[in-house]
C-alpha positions in Angstrom: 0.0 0.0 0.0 1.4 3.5 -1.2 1.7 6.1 1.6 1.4 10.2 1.3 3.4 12.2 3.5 3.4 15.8 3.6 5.5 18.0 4.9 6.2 21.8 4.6 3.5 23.7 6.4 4.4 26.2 9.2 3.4 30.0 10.3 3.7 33.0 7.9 2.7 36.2 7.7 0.2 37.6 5.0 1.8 38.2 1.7 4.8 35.1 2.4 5.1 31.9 1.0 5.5 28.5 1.5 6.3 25.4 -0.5 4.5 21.9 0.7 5.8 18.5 -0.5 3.9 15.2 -0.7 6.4 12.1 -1.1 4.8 9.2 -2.0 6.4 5.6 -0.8 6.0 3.8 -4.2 4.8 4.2 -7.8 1.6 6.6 -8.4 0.0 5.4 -12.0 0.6 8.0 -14.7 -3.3 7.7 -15.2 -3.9 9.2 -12.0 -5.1 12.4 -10.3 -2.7 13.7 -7.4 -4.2 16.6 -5.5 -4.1 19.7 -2.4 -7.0 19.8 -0.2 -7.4 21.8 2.8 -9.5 22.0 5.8 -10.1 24.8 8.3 -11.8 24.2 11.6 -15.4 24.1 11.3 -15.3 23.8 7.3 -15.5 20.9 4.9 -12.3 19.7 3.2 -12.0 21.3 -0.2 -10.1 20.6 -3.5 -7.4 23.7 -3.8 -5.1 22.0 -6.9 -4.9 18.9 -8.9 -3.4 17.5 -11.5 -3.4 14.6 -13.9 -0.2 12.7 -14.0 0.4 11.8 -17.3 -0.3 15.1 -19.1 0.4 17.3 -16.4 -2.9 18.9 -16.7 -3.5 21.2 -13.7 -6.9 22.4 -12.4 -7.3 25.2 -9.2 -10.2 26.1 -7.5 -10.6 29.9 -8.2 -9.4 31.0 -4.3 -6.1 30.8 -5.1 -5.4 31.0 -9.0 -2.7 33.2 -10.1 -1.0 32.2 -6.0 -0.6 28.9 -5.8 1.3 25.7 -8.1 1.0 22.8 -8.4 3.8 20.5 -9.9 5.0 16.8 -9.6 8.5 15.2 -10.0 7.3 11.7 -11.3 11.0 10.5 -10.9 10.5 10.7 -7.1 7.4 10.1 -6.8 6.7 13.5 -5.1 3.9 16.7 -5.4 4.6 19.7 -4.9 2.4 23.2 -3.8 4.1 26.5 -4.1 2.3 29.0 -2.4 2.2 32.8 -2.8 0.9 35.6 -1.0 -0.5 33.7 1.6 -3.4 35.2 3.2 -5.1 34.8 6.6 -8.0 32.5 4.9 -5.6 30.2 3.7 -5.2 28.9 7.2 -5.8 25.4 7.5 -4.8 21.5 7.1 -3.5 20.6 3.8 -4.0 16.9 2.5 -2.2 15.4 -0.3 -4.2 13.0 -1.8 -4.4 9.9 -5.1 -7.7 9.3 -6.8 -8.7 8.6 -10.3 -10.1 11.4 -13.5 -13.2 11.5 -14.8 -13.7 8.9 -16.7 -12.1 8.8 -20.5 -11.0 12.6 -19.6 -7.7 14.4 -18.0 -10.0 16.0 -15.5 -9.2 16.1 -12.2 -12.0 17.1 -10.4 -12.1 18.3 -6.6 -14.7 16.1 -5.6 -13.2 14.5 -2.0 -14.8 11.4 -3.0 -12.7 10.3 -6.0 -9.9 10.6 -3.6 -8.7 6.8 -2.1 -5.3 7.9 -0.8 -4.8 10.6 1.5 -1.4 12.1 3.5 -1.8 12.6 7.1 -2.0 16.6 6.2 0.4 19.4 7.2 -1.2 22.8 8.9 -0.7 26.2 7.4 -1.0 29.1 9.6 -1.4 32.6 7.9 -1.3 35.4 10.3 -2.6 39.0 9.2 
């Protein structure tokens, strides 16, 4: 069984950045979708990135477009999510996670429920 560990989360102040990592312990199928979710106290888990690993095909929920990346390093086996100008709402648990595209598409959706393999999460704190 593969395992998701992230690491990378910490305090920053508004407008800093930070950089998460998710390294997976064995191979992730180039057919898959490897994604960031979050969740804040009180709120539902929700998709923030994903992206298809064969084509590299990256989808953001609109939050934090034009902020935040996602990338992979299939060689390693590890995801990445650089984040930009950080603000307070970005606060929360991030959770890398494995799960599979719409069918016969690239799409990744951010649908927690397509999701099978999730990291034990890393907390981001934003401070204003």
């Amino acid at each position: 069984q593969v395992r998701l560990v992230e690491s990378g989360g910490g305090s920053v102040q508004a407008g800093g950045s930070l950089r998460l990592s998710c390294a997976a312990s064995g191979y992730i199928d180039n057919r898959n979708c490897m994604g960031w979710f979050r969740q804040a106290p009180g709120k539902e888990r929700e998709g923030v990135a994903t992206v298809y690993t064969g084509f590299g095909s990256t989808y953001y929920t609109d939050s934090v477009k034009g902020r935040f990346t996602i990338s992979q390093n299939r060689a390693e086996n590890t995801l990445y999510l650089q984040m930009n100008t950080l603000k307070p709402e970005d606060s929360a648990i991030y959770y890398c996670a494995s799960g599979v595209p719409l069918s016969g598409t690239d799409w990744c959706p951010f649908t927690t429920g397509r999701y099978n393999l999730w990291g034990q999460g890393t907390q981001v704190t934003v401070s204003s």
